[in-house]
N, C-alpha and C positions, 0 to 999 in steps of 0.2 A: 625210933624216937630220936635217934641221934640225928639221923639227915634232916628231919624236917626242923632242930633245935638250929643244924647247921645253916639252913636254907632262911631259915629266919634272923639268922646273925647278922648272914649274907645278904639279905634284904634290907636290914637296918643300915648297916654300912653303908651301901648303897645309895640309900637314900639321904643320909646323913650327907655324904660324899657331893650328891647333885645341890643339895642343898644349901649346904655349906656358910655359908652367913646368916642368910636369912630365909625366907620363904620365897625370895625372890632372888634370884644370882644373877641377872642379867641389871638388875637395879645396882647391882655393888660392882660393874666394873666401869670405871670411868671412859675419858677417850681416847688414853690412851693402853688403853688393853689390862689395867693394872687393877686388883681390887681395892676397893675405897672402902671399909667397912668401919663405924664407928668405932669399933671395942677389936682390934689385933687380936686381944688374946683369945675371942672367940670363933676368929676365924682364918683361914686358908692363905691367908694374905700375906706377901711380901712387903706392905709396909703402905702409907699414903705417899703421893706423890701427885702435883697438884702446881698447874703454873699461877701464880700470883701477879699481881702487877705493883707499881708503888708504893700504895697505901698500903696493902697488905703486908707489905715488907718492912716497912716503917714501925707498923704497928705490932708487929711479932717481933723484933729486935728493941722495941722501945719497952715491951712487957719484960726482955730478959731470957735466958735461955735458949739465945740464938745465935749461932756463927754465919756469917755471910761471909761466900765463900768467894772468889775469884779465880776460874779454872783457867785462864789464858795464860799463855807463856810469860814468865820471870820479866823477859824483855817489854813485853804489852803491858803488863803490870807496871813496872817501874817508868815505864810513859805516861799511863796515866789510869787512874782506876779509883773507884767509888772509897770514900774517906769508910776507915773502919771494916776495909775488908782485909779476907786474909788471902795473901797466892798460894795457892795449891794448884799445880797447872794437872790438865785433866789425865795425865800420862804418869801421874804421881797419885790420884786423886784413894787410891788405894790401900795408900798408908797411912792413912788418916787413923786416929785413934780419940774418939769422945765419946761417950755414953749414946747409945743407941738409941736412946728416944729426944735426943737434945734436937733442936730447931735448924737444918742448914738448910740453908737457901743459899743459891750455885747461880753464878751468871758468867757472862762472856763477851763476846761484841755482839754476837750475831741473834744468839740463840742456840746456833747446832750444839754446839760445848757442852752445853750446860744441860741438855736436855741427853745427853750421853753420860754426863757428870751425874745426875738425878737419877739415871738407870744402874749405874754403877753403886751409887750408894744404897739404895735399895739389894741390889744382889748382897752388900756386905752385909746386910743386917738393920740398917740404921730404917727408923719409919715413921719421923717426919720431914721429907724430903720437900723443898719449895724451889721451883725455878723462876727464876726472874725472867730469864730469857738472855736478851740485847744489857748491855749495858743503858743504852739511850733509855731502857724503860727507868732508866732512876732519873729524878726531875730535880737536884739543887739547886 
């Protein structure tokens, strides 16, 4: 009685396990390999993480709740860089300390940064991750 109680535990796990978000697991990983599920707390996921473009940046910092971050070096920054962001260059970007579901959105000149900067926040915890990209995607 026991093995077949155990083998059925084991089956459920199992299937819980492939399943994991939803009925469909291949629907919840975006493009870049990472799970996108609506509700964290019900599933496997390391957090969203999701590139944006300007409006969308606009309009998640104009709602509140949102750091926009600028991963390039002290020196890049201080030449010149988008009104209202903060420098954290992306070699620091680790000792960041804000509430794990606040809004950061990460940019850089190019892209590469930030989309490294995005991965790295997600490892620490945090799971709303947005990348701009390039600086040029912001349009004042």
């Amino acid at each position: 009685m026991n093995k077949i109680k155990n083998k059925l535990i084991l089956s459920l796990v199992l299937i819980f396990s492939i399943t994991g978000c939803n009925n469909n697991y291949e629907a919840n990983i975006d493009s870049n390999k990472l799970c996108n599920c609506n509700k964290i707390e019900n599933c496997e996921c390391k957090g969203l993480y999701q590139t944006i473009d300007y409006s969308e940046a606009k309009d998640l910092i104009y709602n509140g709740n949102t750091f926009l971050i600028d991963v390039r070096s002290e020196i890049e920054y201080n030449n010149s860089h988008i009104k209202g962001a903060i420098s954290i260059p992306l070699d620091e970007i680790e000792n960041i300390n804000y509430a794990k579901n606040i809004n950061l959105i990460v940019y850089c000149r190019s892209g590469s940064r930030s989309k490294t900067a995005a991965l790295k926040l997600l490892d620490l915890g945090y799971v709303n991750v947005y990348d701009l990209g390039g600086m040029d995607n912001w349009q004042e």
